[in-house]
GUVEX-670397 format. One record per residue (C-alpha): residue in one letter; x, y, z. Coordinates in steps of 0.2 Angstrom, whole numbers. Example, Ala and Ser with C-alpha at 12.3 -4.5 7.8 and 13.67 -1.06 7.14 Angstrom:
+-------+-------+-------+-------+
! lolum !  east ! north !    up !
+-------+-------+-------+-------+
!     a !    62 !   -22 !    39 !
!     s !    68 !    -5 !    36 !
+-------+-------+-------+-------+
***
This chain:
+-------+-------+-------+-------+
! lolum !  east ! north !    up !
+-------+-------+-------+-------+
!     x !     0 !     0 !     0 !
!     x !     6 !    18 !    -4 !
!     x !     0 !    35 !     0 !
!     x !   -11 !    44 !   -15 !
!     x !    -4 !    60 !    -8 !
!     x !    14 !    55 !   -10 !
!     x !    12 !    49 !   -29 !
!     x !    10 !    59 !   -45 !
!     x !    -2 !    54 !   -56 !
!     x !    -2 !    71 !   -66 !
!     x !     5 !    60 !   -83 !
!     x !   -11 !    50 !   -80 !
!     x !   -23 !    63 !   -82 !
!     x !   -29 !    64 !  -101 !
!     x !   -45 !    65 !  -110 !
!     x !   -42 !    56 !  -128 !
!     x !   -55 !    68 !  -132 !
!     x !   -44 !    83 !  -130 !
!     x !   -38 !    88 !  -146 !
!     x !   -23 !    94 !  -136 !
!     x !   -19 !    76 !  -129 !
!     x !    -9 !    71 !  -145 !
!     x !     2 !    88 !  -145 !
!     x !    21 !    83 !  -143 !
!     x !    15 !    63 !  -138 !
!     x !    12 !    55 !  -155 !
!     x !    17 !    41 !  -148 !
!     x !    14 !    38 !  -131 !
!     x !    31 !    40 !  -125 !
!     x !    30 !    54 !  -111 !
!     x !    40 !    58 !   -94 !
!     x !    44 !    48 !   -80 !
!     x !    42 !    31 !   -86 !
!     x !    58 !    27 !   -75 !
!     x !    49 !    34 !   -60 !
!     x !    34 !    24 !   -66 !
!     x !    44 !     8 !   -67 !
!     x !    50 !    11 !   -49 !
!     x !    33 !    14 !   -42 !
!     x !    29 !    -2 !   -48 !
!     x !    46 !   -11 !   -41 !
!     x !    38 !    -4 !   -23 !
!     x !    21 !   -12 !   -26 !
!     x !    26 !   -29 !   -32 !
!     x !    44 !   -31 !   -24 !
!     x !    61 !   -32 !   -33 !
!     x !    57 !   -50 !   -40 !
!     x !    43 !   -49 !   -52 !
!     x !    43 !   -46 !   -70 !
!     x !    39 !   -30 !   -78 !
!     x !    35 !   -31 !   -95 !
!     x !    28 !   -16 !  -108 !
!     x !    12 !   -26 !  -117 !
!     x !     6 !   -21 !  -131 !
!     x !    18 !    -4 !  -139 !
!     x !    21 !     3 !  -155 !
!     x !    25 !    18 !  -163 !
!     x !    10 !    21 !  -171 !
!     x !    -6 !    13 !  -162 !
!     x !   -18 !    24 !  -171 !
!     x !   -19 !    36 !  -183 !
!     x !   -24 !    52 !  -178 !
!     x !   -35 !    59 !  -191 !
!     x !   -39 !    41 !  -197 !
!     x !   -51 !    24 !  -188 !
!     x !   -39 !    12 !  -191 !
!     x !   -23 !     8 !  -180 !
!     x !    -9 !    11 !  -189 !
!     x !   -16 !    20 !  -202 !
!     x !   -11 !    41 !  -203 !
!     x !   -18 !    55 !  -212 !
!     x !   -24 !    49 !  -231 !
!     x !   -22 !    32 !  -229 !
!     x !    -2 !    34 !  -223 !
!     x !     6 !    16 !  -218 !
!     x !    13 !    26 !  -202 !
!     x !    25 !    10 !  -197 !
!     x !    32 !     7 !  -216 !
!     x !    44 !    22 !  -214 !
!     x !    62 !    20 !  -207 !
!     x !    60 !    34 !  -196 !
!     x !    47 !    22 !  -188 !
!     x !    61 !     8 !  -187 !
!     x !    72 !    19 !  -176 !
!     x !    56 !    26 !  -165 !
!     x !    54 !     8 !  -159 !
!     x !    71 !     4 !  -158 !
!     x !    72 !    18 !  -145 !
!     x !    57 !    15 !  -138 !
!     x !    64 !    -4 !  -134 !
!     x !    80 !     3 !  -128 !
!     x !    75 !    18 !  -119 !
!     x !    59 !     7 !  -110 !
!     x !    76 !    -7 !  -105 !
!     x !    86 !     6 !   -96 !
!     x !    71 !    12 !   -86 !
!     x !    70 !    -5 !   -78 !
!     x !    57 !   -15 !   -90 !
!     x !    60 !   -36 !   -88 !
!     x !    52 !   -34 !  -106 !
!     x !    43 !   -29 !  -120 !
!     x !    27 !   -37 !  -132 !
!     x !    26 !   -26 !  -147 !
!     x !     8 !   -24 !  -156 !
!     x !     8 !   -34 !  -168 !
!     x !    13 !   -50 !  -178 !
!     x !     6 !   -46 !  -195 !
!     x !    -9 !   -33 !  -201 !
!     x !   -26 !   -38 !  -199 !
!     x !   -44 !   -36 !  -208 !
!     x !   -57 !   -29 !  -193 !
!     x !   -72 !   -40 !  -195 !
!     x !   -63 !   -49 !  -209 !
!     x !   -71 !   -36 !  -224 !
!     x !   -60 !   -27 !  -234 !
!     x !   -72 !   -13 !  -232 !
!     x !   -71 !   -11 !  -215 !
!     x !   -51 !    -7 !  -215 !
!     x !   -35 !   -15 !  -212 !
!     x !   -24 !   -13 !  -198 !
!     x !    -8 !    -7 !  -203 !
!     x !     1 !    -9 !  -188 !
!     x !     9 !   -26 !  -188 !
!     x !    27 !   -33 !  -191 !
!     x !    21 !   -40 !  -206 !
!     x !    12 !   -32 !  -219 !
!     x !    -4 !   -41 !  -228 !
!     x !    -5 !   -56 !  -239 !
!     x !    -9 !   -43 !  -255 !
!     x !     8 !   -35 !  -250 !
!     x !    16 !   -52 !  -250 !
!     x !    16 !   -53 !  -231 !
!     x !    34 !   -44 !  -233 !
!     x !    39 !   -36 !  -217 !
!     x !    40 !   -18 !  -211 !
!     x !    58 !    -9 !  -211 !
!     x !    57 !   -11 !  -192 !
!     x !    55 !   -29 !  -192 !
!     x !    73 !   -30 !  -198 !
!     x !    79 !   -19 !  -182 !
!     x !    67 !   -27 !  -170 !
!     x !    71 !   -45 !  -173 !
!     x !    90 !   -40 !  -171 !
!     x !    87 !   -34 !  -153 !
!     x !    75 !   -51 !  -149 !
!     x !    92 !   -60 !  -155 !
!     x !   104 !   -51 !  -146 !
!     x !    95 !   -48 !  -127 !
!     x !    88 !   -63 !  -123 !
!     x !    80 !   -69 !  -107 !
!     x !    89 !   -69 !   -91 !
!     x !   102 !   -55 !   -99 !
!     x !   107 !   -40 !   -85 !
!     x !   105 !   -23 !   -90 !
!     x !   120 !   -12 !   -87 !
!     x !   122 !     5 !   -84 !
!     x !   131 !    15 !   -99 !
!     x !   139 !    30 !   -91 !
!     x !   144 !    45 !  -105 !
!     x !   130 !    50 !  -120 !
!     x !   132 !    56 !  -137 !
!     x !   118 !    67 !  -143 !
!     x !   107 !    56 !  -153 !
!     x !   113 !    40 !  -151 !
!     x !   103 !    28 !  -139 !
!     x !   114 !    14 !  -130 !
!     x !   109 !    -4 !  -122 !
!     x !   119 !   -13 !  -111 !
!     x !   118 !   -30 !  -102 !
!     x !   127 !   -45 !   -98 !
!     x !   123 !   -62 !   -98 !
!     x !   135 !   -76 !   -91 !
!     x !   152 !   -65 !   -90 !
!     x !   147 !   -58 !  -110 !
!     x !   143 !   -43 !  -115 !
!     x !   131 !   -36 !  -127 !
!     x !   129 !   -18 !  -133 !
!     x !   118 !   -10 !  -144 !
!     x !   119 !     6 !  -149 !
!     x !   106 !    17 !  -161 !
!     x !   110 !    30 !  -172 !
!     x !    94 !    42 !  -171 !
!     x !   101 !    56 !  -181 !
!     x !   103 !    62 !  -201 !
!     x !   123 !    62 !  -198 !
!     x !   134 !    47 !  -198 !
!     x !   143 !    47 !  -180 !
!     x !   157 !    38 !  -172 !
!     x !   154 !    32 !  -155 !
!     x !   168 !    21 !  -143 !
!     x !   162 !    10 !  -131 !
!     x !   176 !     7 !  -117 !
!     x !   172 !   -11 !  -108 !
!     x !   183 !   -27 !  -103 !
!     x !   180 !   -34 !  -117 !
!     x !   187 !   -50 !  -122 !
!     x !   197 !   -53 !  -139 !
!     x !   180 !   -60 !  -149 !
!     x !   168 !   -48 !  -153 !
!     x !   156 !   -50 !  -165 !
!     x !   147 !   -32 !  -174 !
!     x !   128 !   -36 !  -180 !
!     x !   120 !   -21 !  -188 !
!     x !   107 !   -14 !  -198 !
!     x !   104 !     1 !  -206 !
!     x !    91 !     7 !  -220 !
!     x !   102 !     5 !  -235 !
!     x !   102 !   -13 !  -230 !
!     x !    85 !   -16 !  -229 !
!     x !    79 !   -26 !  -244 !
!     x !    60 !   -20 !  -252 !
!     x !    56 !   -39 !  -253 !
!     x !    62 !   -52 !  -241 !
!     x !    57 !   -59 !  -224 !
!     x !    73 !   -65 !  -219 !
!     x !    82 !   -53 !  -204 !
!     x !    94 !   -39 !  -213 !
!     x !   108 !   -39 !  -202 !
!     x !   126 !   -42 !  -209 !
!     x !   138 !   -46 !  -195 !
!     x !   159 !   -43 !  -192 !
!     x !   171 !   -45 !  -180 !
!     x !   177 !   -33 !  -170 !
!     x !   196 !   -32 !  -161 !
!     x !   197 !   -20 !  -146 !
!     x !   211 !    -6 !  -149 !
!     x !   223 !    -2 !  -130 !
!     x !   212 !     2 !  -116 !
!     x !   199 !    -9 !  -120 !
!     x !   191 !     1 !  -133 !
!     x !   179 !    -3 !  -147 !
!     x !   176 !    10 !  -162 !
!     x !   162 !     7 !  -172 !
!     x !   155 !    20 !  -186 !
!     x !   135 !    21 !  -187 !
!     x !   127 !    26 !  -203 !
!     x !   112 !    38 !  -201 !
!     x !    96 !    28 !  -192 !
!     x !   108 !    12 !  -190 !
!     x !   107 !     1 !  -175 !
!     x !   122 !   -10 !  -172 !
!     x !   125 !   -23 !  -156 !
!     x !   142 !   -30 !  -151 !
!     x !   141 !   -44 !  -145 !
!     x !   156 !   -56 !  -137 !
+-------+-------+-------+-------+
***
C-alpha cells in the first residue's frame, strides 16, 4: 500500500477527447516512465517481472479509424523513421527498468474480416496482397529479440552522445551492446568495456533493408578491441548495431 498523496499521477490525467492530448506525444512516449517503473518495483517487490504489453509507434492514426493508419491512408509503421522510434522505444523502456517488451503486432489484420471495413496497418508483417513482406522495423526489431535474450542483466552506460541511444547487459560474464544511431549524420561512438578478444558487430541500417524479403537484414563482423579496451564502431544515419562477445 502507498500513499495517494505522495504519488504523482499528473501524466495520468488525459482526455483522448482533447484535441490537445496528441500535442508533442504522438506516440505515447512521455516523462517519468523510470519513476513509473520504480513505483511499480515498490508495489510488487524487486522480483517480479515488468514487461511493456502491447507498444508501438503508431497505435492509431490520428486523423484516421484504423490503428496504424495516418492522415490519407499513410502506412505510419512502413517508414524508417518508424524503425528507429521503436528501436528507441525498446532501448529507452530497458534502461528504465522494464523485464520486457510485447510489441503490437505480428502481422496486419482485416477488422471484422471485410476489406471494407479497413486494415490494420500496424503489424510486423504487412498483408497477404503486399506479399506478407515485413516492415523496415522488423529487420531492427528481430536484431534486438536475438541479441538480449532472457535472463540477460541490464548495465548502466555511463557517458551520451547526442542522438545515439545505448543498451547494455550481460549475460553469463558476455557482454552485449547495442547502440542506435537516431540522427541524419553518420557518427562515431567508442564504447570502453573489458571486453574480451572475440567480438562480434551485427547491424542494420536502412540502406540494407531489402524491399522484398522476410529474412532478418543484419550483416555481421568481427570486432578487435584497440589499447584500453576500446571498441570504435561507425554508425550510418538511423543504424542500429549490437556487439556482442
Amino acid at each position: 500500500a502507498f500513499a495517494e498523496d505522495d504519488v504523482d499521477y499528473s501524466y495520468h490525467n488525459y482526455n483522448p477527447e482533447d484535441p490537445a492530448f496528441y500535442e508533442g506525444n504522438p506516440n505515447f512516449a512521455y516523462p517519468g516512465m523510470a519513476a513509473e517503473t520504480q513505483l511499480f518495483r515498490q508495489i510488487v517487490g524487486p522480483d517480479r517481472e515488468l514487461f511493456l504489453w502491447e507498444f508501438n509507434a503508431a497505435a492509431k492514426g490520428f486523423d484516421a479509424f484504423f490503428p496504424g493508419i495516418g492522415p490519407h491512408g499513410t502506412d505510419l509503421l512502413s517508414s524508417f523513421d518508424a524503425a528507429v522510434t521503436v528501436s528507441d522505444k525498446v532501448m529507452t523502456v530497458m534502461n528504465g527498468g522494464v523485464s520486457g517488451v510485447c510489441l503490437w503486432c505480428l502481422h496486419d489484420m482485416l477488422y471484422l474480416n471485410s476489406h471494407t471495413n479497413g486494415a490494420m496497418g500496424a503489424g510486423l508483417f504487412r498483408f497477404k496482397w503486399q506479399g506478407w513482406y515485413p516492415r523496415p522495423y522488423y529487420h531492427y526489431y528481430a536484431l534486438l529479440c536475438r541479441s538480449f535474450r532472457p535472463g540477460c542483466i541490464v548495465r548502466r552506460i555511463e557517458g551520451s552522445i547526442p542522438g545515439i541511444t545505448a543498451l547494455a547487459a550481460t549475460m553469463r560474464n558476455r557482454r552485449t551492446v547495442a547502440l542506435l544511431n537516431g540522427g541524419a549524420r553518420a557518427t562515431q561512438v567508442s564504447v570502453n568495456a573489458p571486453w574480451s578478444d572475440s567480438i562480434r558487430r551485427l547491424r542494420v541500417h536502412p540502406s540494407m533493408i531489402p524491399a522484398e524479403g522476410d529474412l532478418p537484414a543484419a550483416a555481421e563482423e568481427k570486432l578487435t578491441p584497440a589499447a584500453q579496451n576500446r571498441v570504435t564502431v561507425d554508425l550510418e544515419p538511423g543504424e542500429l548495431t549490437v556487439m556482442v562477445e
